[in-house]
mmCIF entry with sequence, helices, sheets and N, C-alpha, C, O atoms, coordinates in Angstrom:
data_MODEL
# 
_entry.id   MODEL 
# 
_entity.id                         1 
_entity.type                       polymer 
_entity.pdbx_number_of_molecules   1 
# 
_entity_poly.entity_id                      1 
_entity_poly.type                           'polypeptide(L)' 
_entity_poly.nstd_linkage                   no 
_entity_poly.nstd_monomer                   no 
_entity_poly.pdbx_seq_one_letter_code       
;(UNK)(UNK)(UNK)(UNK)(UNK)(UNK)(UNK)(UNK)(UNK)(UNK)(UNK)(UNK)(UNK)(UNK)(UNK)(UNK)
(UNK)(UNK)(UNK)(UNK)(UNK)(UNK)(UNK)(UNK)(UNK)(UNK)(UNK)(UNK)(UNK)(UNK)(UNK)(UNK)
(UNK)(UNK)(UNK)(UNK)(UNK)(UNK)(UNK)(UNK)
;
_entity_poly.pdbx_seq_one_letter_code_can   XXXXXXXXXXXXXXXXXXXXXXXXXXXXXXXXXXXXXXXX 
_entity_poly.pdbx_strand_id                 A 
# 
loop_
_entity_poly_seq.entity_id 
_entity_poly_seq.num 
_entity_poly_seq.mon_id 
_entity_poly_seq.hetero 
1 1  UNK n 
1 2  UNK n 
1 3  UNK n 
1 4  UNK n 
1 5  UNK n 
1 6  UNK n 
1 7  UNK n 
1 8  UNK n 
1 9  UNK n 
1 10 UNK n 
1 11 UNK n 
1 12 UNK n 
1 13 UNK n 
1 14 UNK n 
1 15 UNK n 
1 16 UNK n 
1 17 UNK n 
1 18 UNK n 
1 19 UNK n 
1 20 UNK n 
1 21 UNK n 
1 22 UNK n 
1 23 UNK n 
1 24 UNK n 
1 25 UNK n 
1 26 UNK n 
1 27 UNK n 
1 28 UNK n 
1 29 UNK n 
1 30 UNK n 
1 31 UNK n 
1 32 UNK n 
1 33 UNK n 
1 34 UNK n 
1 35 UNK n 
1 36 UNK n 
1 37 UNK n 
1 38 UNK n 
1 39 UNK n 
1 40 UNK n 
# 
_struct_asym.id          A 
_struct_asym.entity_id   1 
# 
_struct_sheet.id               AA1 
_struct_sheet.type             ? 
_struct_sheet.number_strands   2 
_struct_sheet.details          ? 
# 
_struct_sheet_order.sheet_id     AA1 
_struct_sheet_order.range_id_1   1 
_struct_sheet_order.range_id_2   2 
_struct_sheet_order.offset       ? 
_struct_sheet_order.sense        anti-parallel 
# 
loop_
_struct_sheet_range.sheet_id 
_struct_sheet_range.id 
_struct_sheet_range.beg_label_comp_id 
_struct_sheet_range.beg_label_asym_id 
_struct_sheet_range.beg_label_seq_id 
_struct_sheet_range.pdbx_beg_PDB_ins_code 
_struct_sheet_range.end_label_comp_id 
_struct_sheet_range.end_label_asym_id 
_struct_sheet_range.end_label_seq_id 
_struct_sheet_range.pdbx_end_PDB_ins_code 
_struct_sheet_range.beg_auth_comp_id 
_struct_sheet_range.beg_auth_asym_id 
_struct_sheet_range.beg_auth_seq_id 
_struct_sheet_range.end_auth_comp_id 
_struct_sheet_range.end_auth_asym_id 
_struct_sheet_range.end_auth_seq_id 
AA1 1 UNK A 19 ? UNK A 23 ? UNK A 19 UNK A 23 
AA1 2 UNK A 34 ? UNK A 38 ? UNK A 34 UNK A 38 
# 
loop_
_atom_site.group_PDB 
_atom_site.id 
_atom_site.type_symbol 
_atom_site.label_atom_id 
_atom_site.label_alt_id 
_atom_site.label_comp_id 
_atom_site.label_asym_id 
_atom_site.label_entity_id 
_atom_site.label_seq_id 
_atom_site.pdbx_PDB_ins_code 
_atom_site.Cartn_x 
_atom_site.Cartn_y 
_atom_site.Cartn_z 
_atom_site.occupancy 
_atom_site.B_iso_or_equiv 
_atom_site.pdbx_formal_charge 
_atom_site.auth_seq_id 
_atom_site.auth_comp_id 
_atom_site.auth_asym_id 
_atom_site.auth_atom_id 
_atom_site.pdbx_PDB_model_num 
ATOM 1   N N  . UNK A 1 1  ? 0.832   -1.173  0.000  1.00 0.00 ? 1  UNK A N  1 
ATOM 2   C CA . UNK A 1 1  ? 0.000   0.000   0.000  1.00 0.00 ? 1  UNK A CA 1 
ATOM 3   C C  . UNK A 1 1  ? 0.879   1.239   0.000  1.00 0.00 ? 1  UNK A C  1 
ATOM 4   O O  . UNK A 1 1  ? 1.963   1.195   0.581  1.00 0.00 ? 1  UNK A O  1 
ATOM 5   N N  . UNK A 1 2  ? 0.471   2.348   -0.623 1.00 0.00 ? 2  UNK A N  1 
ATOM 6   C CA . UNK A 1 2  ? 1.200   3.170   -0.652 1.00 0.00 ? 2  UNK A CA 1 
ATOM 7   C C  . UNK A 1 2  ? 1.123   4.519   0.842  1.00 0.00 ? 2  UNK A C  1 
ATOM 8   O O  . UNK A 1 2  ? 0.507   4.315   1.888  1.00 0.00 ? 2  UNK A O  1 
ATOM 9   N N  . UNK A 1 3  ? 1.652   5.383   0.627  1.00 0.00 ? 3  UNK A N  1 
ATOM 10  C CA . UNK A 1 3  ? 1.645   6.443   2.025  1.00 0.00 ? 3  UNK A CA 1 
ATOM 11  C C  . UNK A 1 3  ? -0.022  6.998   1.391  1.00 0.00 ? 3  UNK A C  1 
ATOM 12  O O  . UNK A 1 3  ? -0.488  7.093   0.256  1.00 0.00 ? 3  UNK A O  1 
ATOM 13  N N  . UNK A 1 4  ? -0.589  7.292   2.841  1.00 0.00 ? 4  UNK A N  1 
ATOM 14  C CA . UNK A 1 4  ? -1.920  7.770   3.233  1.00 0.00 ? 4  UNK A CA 1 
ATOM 15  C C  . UNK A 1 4  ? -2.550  6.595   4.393  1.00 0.00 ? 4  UNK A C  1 
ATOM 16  O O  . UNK A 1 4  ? -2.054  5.653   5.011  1.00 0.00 ? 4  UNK A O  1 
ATOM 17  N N  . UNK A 1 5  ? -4.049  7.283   4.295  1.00 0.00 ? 5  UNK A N  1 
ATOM 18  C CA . UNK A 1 5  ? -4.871  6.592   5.348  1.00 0.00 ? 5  UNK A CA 1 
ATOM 19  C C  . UNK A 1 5  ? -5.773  5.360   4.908  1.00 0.00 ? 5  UNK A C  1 
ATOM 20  O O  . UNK A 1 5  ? -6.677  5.307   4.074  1.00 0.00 ? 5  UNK A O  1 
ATOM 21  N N  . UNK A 1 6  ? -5.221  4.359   5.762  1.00 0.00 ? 6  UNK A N  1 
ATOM 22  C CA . UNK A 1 6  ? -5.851  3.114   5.307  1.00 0.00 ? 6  UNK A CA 1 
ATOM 23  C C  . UNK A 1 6  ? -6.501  2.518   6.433  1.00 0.00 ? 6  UNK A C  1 
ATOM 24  O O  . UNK A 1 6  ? -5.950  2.513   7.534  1.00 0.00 ? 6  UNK A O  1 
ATOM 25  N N  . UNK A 1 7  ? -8.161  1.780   6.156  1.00 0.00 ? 7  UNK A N  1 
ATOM 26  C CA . UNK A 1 7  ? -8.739  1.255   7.425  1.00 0.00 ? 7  UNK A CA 1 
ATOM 27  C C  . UNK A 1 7  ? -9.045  -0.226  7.712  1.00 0.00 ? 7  UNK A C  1 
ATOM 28  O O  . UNK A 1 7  ? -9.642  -0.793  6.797  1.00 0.00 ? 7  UNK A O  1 
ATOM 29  N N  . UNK A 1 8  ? -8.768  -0.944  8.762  1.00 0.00 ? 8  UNK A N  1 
ATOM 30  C CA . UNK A 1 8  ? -9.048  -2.044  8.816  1.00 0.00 ? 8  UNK A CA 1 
ATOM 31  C C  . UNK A 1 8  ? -10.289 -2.621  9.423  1.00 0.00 ? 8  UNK A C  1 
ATOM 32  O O  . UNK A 1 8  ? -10.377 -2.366  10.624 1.00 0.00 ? 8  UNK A O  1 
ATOM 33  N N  . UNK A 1 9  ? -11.263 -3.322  8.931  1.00 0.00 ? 9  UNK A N  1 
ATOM 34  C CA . UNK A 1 9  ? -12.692 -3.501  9.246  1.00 0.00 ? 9  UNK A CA 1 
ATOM 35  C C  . UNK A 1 9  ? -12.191 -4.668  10.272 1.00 0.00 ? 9  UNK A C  1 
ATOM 36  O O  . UNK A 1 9  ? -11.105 -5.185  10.009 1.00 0.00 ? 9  UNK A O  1 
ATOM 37  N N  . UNK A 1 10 ? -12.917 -5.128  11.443 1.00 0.00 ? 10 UNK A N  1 
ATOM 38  C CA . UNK A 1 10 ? -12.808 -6.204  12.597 1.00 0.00 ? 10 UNK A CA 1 
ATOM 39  C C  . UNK A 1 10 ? -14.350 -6.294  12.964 1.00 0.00 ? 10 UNK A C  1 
ATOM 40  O O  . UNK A 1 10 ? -14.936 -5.220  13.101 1.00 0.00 ? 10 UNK A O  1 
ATOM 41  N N  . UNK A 1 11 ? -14.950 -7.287  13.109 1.00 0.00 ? 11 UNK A N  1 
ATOM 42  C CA . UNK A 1 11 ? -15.836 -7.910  13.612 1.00 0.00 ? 11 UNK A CA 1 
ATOM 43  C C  . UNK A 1 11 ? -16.828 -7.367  12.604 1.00 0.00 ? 11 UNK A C  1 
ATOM 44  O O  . UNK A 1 11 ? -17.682 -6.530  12.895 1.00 0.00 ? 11 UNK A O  1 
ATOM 45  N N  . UNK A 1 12 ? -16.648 -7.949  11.275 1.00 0.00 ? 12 UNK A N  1 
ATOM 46  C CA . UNK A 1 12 ? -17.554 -7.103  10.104 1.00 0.00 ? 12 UNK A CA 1 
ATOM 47  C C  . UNK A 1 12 ? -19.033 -8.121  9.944  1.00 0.00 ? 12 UNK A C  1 
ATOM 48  O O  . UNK A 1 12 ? -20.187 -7.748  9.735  1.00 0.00 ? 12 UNK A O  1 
ATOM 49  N N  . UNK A 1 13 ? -18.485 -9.535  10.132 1.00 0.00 ? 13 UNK A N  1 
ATOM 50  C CA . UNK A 1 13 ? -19.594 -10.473 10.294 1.00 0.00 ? 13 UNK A CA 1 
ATOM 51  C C  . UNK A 1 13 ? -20.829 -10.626 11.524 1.00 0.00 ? 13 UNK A C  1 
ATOM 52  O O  . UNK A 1 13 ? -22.057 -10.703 11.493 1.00 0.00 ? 13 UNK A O  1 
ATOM 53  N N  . UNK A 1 14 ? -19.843 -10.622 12.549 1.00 0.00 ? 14 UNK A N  1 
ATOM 54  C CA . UNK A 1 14 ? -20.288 -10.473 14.093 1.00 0.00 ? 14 UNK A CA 1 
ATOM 55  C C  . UNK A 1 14 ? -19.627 -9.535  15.134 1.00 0.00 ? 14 UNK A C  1 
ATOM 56  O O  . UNK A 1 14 ? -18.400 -9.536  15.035 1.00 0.00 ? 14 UNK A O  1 
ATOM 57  N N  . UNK A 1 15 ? -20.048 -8.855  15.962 1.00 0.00 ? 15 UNK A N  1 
ATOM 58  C CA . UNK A 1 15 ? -19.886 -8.065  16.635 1.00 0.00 ? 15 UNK A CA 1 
ATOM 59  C C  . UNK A 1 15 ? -18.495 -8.513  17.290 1.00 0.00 ? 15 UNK A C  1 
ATOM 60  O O  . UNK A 1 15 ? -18.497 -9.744  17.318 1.00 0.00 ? 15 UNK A O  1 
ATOM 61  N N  . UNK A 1 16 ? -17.415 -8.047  17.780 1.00 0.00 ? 16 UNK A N  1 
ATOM 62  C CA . UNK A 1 16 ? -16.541 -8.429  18.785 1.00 0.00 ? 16 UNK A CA 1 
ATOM 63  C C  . UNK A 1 16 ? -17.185 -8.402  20.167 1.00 0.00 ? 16 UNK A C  1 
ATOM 64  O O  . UNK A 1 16 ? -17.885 -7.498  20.625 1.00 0.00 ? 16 UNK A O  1 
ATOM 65  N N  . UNK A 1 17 ? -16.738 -9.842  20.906 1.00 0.00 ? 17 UNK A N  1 
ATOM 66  C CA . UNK A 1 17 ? -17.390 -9.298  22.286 1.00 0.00 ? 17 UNK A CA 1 
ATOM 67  C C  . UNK A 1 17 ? -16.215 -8.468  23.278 1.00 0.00 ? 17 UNK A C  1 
ATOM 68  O O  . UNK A 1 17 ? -15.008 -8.257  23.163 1.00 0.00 ? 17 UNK A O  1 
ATOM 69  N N  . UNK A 1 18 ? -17.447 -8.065  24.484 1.00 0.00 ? 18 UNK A N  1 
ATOM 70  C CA . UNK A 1 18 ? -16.591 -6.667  24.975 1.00 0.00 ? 18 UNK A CA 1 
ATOM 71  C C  . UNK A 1 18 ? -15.406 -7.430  25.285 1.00 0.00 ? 18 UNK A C  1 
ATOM 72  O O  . UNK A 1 18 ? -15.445 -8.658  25.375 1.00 0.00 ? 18 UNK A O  1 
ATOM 73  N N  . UNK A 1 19 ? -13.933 -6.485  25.519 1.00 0.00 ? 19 UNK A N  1 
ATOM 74  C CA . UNK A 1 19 ? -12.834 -7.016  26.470 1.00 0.00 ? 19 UNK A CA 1 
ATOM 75  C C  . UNK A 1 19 ? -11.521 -6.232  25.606 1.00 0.00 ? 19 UNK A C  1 
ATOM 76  O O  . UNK A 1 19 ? -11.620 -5.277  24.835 1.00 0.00 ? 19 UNK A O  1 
ATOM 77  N N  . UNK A 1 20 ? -10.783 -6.677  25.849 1.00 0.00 ? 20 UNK A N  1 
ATOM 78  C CA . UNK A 1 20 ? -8.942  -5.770  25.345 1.00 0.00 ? 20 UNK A CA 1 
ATOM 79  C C  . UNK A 1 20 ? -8.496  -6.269  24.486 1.00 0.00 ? 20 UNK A C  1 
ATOM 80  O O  . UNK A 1 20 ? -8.405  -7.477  24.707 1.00 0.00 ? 20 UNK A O  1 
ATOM 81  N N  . UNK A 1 21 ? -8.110  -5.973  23.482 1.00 0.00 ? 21 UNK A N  1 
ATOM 82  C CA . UNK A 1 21 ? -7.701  -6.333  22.275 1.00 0.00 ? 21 UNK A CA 1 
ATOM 83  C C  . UNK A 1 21 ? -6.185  -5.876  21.456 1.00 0.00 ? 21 UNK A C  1 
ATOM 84  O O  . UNK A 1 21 ? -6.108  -4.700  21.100 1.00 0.00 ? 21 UNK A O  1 
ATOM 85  N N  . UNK A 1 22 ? -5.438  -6.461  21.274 1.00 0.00 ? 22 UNK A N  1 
ATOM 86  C CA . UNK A 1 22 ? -4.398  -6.025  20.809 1.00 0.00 ? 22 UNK A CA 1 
ATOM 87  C C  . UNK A 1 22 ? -4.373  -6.576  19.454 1.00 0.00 ? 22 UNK A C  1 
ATOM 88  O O  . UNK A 1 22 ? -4.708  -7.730  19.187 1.00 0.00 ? 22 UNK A O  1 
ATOM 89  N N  . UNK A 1 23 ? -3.782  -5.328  18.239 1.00 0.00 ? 23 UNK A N  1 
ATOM 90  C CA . UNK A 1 23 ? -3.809  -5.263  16.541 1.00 0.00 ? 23 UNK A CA 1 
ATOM 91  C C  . UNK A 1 23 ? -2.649  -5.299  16.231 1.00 0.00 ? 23 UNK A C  1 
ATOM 92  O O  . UNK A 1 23 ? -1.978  -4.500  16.884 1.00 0.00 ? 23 UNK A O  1 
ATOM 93  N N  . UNK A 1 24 ? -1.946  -6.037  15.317 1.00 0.00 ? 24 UNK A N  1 
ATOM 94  C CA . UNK A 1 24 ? -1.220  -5.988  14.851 1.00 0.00 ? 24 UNK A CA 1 
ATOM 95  C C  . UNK A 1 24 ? -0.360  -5.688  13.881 1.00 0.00 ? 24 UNK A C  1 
ATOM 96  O O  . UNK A 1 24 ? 0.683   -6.285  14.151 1.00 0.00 ? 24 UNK A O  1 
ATOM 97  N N  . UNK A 1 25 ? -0.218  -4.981  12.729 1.00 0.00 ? 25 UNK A N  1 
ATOM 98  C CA . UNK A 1 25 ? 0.060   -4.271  11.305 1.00 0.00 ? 25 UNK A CA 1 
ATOM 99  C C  . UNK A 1 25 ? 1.074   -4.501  10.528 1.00 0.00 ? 25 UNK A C  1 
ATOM 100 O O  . UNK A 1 25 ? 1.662   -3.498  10.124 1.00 0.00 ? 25 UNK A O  1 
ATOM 101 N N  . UNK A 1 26 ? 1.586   -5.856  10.083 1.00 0.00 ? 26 UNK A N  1 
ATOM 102 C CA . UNK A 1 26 ? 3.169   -5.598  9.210  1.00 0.00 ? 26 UNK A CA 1 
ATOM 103 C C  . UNK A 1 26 ? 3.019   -5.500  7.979  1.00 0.00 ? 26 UNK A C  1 
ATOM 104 O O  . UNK A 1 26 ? 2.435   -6.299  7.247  1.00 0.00 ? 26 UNK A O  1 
ATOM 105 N N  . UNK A 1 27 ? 3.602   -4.395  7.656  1.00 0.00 ? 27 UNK A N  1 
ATOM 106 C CA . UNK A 1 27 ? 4.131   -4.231  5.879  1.00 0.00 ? 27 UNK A CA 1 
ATOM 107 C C  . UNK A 1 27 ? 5.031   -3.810  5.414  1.00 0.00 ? 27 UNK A C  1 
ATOM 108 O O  . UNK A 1 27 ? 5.144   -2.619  5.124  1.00 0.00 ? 27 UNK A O  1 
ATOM 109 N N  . UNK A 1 28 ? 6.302   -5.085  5.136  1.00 0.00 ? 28 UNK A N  1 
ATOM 110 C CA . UNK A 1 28 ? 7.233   -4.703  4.668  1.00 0.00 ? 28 UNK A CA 1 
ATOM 111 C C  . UNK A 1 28 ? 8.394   -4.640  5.673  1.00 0.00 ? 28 UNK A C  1 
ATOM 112 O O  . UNK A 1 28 ? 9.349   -3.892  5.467  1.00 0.00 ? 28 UNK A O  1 
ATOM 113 N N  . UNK A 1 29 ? 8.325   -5.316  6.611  1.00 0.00 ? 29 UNK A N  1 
ATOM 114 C CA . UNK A 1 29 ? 9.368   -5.638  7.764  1.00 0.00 ? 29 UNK A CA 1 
ATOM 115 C C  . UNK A 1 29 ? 9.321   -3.959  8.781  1.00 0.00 ? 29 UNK A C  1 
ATOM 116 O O  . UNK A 1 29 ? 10.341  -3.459  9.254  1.00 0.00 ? 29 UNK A O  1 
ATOM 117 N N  . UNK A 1 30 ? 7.826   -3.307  8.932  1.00 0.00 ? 30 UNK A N  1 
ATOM 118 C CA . UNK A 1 30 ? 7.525   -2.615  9.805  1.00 0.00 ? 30 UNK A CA 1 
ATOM 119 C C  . UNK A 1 30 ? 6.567   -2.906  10.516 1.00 0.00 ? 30 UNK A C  1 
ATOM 120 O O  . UNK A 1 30 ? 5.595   -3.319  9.884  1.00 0.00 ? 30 UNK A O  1 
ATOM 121 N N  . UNK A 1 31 ? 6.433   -2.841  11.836 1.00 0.00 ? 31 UNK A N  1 
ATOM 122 C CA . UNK A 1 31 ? 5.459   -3.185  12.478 1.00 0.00 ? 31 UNK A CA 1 
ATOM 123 C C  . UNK A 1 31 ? 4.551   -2.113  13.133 1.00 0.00 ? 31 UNK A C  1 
ATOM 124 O O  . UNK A 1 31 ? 5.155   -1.075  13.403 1.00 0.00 ? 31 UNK A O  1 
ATOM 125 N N  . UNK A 1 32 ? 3.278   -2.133  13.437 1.00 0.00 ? 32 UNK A N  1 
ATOM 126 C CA . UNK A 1 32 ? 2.448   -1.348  14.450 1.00 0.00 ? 32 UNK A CA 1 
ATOM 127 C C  . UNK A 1 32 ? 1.423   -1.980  15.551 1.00 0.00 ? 32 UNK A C  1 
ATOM 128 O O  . UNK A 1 32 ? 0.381   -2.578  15.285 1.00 0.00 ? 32 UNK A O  1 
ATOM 129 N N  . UNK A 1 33 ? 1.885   -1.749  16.678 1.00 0.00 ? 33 UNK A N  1 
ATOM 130 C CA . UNK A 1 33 ? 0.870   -2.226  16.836 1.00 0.00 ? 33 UNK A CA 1 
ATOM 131 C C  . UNK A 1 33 ? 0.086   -1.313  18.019 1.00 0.00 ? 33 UNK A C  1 
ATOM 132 O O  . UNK A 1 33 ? 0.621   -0.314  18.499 1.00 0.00 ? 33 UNK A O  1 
ATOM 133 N N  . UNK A 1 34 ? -1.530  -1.879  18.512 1.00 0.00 ? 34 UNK A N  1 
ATOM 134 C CA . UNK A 1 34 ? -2.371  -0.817  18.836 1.00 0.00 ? 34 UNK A CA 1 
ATOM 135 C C  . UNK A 1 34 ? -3.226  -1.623  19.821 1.00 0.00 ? 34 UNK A C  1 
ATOM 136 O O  . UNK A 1 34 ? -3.631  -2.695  19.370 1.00 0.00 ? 34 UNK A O  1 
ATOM 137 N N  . UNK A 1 35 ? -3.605  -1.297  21.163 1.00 0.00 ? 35 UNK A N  1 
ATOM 138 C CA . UNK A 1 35 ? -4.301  -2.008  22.169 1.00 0.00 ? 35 UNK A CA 1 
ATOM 139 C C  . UNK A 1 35 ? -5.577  -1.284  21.853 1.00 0.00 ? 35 UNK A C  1 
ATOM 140 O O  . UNK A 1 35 ? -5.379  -0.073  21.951 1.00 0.00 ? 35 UNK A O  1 
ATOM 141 N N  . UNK A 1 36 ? -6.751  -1.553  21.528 1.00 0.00 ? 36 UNK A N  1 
ATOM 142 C CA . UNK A 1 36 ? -7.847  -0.969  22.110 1.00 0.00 ? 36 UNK A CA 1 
ATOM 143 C C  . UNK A 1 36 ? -9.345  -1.913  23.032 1.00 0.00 ? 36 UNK A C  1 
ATOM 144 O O  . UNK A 1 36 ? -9.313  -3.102  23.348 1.00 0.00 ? 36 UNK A O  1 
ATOM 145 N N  . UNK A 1 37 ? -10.496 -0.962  23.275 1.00 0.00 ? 37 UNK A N  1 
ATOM 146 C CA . UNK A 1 37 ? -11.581 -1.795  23.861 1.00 0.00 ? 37 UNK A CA 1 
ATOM 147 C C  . UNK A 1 37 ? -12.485 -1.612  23.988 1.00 0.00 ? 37 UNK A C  1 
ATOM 148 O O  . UNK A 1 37 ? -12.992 -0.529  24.280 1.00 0.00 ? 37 UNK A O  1 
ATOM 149 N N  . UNK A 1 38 ? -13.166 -2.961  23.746 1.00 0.00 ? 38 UNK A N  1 
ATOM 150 C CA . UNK A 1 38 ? -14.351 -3.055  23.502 1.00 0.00 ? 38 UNK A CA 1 
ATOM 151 C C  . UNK A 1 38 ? -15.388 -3.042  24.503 1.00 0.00 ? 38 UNK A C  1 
ATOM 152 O O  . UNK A 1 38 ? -15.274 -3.650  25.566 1.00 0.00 ? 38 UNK A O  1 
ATOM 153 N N  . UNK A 1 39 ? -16.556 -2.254  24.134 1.00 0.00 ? 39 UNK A N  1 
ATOM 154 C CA . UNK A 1 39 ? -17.470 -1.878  25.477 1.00 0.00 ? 39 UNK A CA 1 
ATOM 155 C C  . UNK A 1 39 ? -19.188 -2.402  25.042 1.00 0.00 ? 39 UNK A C  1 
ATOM 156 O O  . UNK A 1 39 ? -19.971 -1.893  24.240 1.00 0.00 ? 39 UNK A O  1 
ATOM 157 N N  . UNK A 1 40 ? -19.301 -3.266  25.684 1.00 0.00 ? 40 UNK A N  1 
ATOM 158 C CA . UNK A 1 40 ? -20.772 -3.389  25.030 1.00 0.00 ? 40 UNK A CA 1 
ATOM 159 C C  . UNK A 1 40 ? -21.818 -2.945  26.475 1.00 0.00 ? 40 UNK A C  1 
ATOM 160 O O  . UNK A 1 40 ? -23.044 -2.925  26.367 1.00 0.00 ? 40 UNK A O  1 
# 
């Protein structure tokens, strides 16, 4: 992918249930990664 803003869809079928979640991102021998959470 090239430079700009790109989005990743999660729980597109079924909802995620609530709790902490950690994402992961490699492209190209860079990594990101991102904790977030879920609140139902």
């Amino acid at each position: 992918m090239g430079a700009g803003r790109h989005a990743v869809t999660l729980g597109e079928e079924e909802p995620l249930p609530a709790g902490l979640y950690f994402v992961r991102l490699t492209q190209g021998g860079q990594h990101a990664m991102q904790r977030f959470t879920v609140l139902r």
